[in-house]
C-alpha positions in Angstrom: 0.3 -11.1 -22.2 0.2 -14.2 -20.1 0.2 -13.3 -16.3 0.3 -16.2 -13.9 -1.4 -14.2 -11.3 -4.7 -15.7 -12.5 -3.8 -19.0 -13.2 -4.8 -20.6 -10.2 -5.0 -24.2 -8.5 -9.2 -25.2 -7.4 -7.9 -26.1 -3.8 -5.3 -23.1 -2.5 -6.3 -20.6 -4.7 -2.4 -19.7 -5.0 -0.7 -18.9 -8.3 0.9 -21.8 -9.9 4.7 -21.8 -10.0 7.2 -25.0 -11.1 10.9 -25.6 -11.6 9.1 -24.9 -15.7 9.4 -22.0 -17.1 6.2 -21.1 -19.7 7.7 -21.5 -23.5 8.7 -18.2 -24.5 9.3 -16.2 -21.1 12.7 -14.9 -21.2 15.3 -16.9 -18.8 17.4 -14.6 -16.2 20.9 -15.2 -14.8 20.8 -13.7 -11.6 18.7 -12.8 -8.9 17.4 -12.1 -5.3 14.0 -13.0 -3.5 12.5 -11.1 -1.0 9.6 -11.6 1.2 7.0 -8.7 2.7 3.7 -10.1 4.4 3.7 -13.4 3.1 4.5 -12.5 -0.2 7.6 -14.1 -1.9 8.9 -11.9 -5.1 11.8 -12.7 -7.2 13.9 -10.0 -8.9 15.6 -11.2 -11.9 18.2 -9.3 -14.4 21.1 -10.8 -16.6 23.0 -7.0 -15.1 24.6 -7.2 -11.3 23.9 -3.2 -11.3 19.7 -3.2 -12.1 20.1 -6.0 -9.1 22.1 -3.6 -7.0 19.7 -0.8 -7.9 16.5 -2.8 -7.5 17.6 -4.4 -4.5 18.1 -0.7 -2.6 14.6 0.2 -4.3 12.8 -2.7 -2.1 14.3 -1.1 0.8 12.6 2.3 0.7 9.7 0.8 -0.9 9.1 -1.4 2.1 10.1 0.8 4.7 12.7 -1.9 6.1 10.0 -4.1 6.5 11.0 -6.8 4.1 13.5 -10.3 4.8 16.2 -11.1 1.8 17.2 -14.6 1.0 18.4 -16.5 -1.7 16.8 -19.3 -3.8 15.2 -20.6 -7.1 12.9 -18.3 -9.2 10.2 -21.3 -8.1 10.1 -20.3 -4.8 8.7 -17.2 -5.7 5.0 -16.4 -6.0 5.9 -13.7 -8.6 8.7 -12.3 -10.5 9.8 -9.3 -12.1 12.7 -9.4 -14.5 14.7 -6.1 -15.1 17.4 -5.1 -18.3 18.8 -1.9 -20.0 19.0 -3.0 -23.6 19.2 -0.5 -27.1 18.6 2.5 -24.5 15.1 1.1 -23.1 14.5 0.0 -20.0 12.8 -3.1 -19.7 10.1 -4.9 -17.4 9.4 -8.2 -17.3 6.6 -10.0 -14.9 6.9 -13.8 -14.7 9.2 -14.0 -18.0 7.1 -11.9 -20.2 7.5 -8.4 -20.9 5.4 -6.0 -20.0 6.4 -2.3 -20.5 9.9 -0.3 -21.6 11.0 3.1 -21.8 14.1 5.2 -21.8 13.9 7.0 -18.7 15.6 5.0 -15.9 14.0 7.5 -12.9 10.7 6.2 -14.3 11.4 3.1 -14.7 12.5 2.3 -11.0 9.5 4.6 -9.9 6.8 2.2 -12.2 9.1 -1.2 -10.8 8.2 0.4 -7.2 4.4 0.6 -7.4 4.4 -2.6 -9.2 6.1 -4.4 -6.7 4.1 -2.8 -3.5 0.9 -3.8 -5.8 1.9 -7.1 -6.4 2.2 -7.7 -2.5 -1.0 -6.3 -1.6 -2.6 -8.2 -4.3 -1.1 -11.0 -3.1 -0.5 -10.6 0.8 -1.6 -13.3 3.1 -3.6 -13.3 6.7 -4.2 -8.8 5.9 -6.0 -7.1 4.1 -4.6 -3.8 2.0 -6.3 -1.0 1.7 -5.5 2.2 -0.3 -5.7 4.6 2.3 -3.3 7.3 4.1 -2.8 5.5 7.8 -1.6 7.5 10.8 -1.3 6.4 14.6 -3.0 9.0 17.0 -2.9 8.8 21.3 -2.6 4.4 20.7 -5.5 4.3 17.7 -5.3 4.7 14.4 -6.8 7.1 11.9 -7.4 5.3 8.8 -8.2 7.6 5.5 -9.0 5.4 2.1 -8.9 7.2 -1.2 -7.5 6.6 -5.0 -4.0 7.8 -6.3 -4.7 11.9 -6.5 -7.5 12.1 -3.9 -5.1 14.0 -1.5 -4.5 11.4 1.4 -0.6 12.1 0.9 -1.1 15.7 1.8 -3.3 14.8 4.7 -1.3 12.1 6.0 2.1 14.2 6.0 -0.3 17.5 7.5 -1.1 15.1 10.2 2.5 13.9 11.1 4.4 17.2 11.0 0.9 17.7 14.3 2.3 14.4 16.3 0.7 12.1 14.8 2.7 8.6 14.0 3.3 8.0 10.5 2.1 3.8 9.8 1.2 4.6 5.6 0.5 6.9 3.0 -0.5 4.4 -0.2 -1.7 1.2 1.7 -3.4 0.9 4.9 -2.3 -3.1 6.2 -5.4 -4.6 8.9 -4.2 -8.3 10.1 -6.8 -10.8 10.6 -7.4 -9.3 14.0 -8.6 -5.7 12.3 -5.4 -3.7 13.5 -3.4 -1.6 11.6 0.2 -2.9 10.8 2.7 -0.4 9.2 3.5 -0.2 5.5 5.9 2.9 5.4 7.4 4.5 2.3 8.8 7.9 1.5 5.3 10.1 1.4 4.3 10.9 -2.2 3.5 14.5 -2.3 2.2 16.6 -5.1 2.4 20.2 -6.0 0.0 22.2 -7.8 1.7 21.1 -11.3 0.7 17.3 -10.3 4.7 17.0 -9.9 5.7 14.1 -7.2 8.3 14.5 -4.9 9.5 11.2 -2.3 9.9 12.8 0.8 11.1 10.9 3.9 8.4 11.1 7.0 11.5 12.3 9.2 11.6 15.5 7.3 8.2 16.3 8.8 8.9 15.2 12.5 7.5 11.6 12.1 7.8 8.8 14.4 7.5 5.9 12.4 4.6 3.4 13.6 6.3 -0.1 14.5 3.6 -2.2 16.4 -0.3 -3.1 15.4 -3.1 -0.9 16.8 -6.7 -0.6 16.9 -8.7 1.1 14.1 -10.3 4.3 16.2 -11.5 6.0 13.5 -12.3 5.7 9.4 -12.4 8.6 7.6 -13.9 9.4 3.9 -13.1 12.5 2.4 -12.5 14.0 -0.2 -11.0 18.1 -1.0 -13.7 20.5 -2.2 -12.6 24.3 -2.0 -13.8 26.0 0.9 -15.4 23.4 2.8 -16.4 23.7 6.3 -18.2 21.0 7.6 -18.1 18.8 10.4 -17.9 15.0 9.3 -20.9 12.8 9.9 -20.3 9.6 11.5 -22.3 6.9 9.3 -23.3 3.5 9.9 -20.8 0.4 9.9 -23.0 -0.9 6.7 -22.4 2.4 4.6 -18.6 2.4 6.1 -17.6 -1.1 4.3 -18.9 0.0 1.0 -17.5 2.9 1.0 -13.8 0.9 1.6 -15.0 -2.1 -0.6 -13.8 -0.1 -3.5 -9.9 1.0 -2.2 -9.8 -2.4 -0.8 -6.7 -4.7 -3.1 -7.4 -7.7 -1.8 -11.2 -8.0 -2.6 -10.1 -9.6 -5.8 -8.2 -12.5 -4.4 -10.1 -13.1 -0.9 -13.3 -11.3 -0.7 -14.6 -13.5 2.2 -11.7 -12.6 4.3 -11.3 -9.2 3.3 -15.4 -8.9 4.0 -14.8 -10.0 7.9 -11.8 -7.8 8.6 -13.4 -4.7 7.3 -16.6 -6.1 9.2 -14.3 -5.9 12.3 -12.9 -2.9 11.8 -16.4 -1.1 11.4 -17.9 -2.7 14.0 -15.0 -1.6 16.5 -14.5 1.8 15.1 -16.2 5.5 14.1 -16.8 5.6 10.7 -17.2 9.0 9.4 -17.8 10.9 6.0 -17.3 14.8 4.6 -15.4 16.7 2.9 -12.2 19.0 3.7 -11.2 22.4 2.4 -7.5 23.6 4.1 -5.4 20.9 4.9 -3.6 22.5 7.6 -6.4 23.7 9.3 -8.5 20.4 8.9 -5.6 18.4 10.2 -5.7 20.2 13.7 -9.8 20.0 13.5 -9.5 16.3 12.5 -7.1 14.9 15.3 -9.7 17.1 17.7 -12.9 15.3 15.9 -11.2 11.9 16.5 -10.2 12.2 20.6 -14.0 13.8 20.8 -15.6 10.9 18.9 -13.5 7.9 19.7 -14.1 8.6 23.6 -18.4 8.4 23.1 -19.7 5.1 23.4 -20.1 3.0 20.0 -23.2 2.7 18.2 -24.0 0.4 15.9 
C-alpha cells in the first residue's frame, strides 16, 4: 500500500500533496479539514453521517484542541477517507485502503489512534512523546512508556491526588522544552485488558491549558511488590531511555535530539520501578517536590 507519508521533497522534507490524485486512490465527495499542532488532516466519506460521526470523534480525541475549516483535500498533509459498505467498515489513508471490519465501535476507536498518530508523526515546532503527562505545584511530571506499560493508571492515580491532567498517550514539548497539553478521555484497563474512555473530570481533574517546565522525567515500569525509591540518573542515560517513546525521531531527529537535550538538562531524570499505584502516586508527587527543590546536577 502506497502511503505518501514517505514520499518526500529533498528541500522541506514535507509530504508531497497536489490538486492530483495517485491513479487508483478512491475519490471522496465530501469532507472536513482540521488542523492540531501544525498538522492539516482531511476527513473524507461519500456518507454525511461517518462525517458527522468522525467529526465529533476529533473532538474528544483532541481534547478541544483542534481549529475546523473547509478546503480542498490538497490542503491537507494527510487524509483518511471513511465508508460503511456490504456491512464493513472501511479506512482509507490518502485514497488507498487500508483496513475494514464490521464492528463500527472499533472502527471509530482504530480511526482515533490513527489520526492522533498521524499528528504526532507529523506535528511541527514539538516533539511527541508517548508518555502519561501531569502538571504538579507549576512543573510537570513527565512518565514515557508503550501502550500497556501502565502510565494510564498512573496518570489518572495522580489526578484523582491534585495533580493537573495535560496527557495520558502523548506527552507534547514545544521547541522551548515545555509541556503543552494533549488531552483525551484517559484509557484505562482492567485486569481482563478491557479499555474503558473515561473523562479526567470523573477523577477530579483540572485540565492543564498553558505550557510548563519539565520538573521531573520519570521511567518506570510495574513489578509486583516493589518498594524502591527511584534513582535519579544522568541527562545522557535519560534521552535514551525517551529516544525510544519519542514519535517524531523518525521525521526530525535533530530537532527532537535538542528538545529532549533541553528537557534533561533542565530537569530530574529518574528511574525504578512501582508496585501499588495508589500508594506510589502519593510517594511519587512527595519524591518530585523533594527532588525538584535540590540544586541540578549534571
Amino acid at each position: 500500500m502506497l502511503d505518501l507519508q514517505y514520499i518526500y521533497s529533498s528541500n522541506d522534507q514535507k509530504p508531497l500533496m497536489s490538486d492530483e490524485r495517485i491513479v487508483g486512490a478512491r475519490e471522496f465527495d465530501n469532507r472536513f479539514l482540521f488542523r492540531s499542532y501544525g498538522v492539516t488532516i482531511a476527513v473524507e466519506s461519500t456518507q454525511p453521517e461517518m462525517l458527522r460521526k468522525a467529526s465529533e470523534l476529533v473532538h474528544r480525541a483532541f481534547g478541544g484542541l483542534v481549529e475546523f475549516f473547509e478546503g480542498k483535500a490538497s490542503d491537507a498533509i494527510y487524509s483518511f477517507g471513511i465508508v460503511e459498505e456490504d456491512g464493513l467498515f472501511r479506512l482509507y489513508e490518502n485514497g488507498f485502503e487500508r483496513t475494514a471490519g464490521p464492528s463500527e465501535s472499533n472502527f471509530f476507536k482504530f480511526l482515533n489512534s490513527a489520526l492522533r498518530i498521524k499528528v504526532a508523526e507529523l506535528a511541527e515546532g514539538h516533539i511527541f512523546v508517548h508518555a502519561g503527562a501531569v502538571g504538579w505545584k507549576g512543573k510537570a511530571l513527565v512518565i514515557p512508556g508503550v501502550s500497556h506499560s501502565g502510565k494510564s493508571t498512573l496518570t489518572a492515580e495522580l489526578i484523582r491526588n491534585g495533580a493537573i491532567y495535560y496527557s495520558d498517550e502523548y506527552a507534547v514539548l514545544g521547541a522551548d522544552g515545555r509541556l503543552l497539553p494533549f488531552p483525551r478521555y484517559l484509557s484505562i484497563r482492567d485486569r481482563s485488558g478491557r479499555e474503558t474512555e473515561i473523562p479526567p473530570s470523573a477523577f477530579g481533574a483540572s485540565q492543564g491549558e498553558e505550557p510548563i517546565p519539565v520538573g521531573m522525567v520519570l521511567l518506570t515500569r510495574f513489578e509486583e511488590g516493589a518498594n524502591i525509591i527511584p534513582e535519579v540518573i544522568s541527562p545522557g542515560e535519560g534521552i535514551m531511555e525517551i529516544i525510544p517513546n519519542t514519535v517524531t525521531m523518525r521525521k526530525d531527529p535533530a530537532f527532537s535530539l535538542k528538545v529532549l537535550d533541553l528537557v534533561a538538562r533542565r530537569a530530574i531524570m529518574a528511574r525504578g520501578p512501582r508496585g501499588d499505584v495508589k500508594s506510589f502516586a502519593k510517594f511519587l508527587l512527595e519524591f518530585f517536590d523533594i527532588n525538584t527543590k535540590l540544586p541540578k546536577v549534571t
